[in-house]
C-alpha positions, 0 to 999 in steps of 0.5 A: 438253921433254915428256922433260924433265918426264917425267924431273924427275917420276920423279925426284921421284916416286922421291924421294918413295917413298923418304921413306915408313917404316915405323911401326918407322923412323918410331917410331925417328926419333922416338926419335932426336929426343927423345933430341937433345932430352934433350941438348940440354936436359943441355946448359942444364942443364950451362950453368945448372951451380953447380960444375964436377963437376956441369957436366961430369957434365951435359956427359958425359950430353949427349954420351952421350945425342946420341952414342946418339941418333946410333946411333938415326938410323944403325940408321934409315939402314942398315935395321937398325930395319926389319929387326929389326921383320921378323925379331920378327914 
């Protein structure tokens, strides 16, 4: 049982090293969600549209700005943001 508990926290302690960014990561996360946040509100925009080209022109800029936001959060993923901070210093 003492092997157990040993095991379940390392594991638990090694998840939680792994969820402390960097200020450029956590910068770039926030960016991420405001940007889903522009969306989402292209998007009531796009529902609240009078006609059908502005309609679609607000669905097209909700779509590039999530699919952006997307690009954001893989840089995160993959390192990207923490490797460019290293390289600009």
């Amino acid at each position: 049982m003492k092997k157990l508990s040993f095991v379940v926290a390392a594991g638990l302690m090694s998840l939680a090293a792994c969820t402390n960014n960097t200020p450029a990561e956590n910068a770039a996360e926030n960016v991420a969600e405001s940007m889903d946040n522009a969306a989402d509100n292209l998007e009531d925009a796009a529902d609240n549209a009078t006609n059908e080209s502005t309609e679609a022109a607000l669905e097209n800029a909700a779509d590039n700005m999530s699919a952006a936001a997307d690009n954001v959060e893989d840089a995160v993923d993959n390192g990207a943001v923490a490797a460019n901070a290293a390289n600009a210093m």
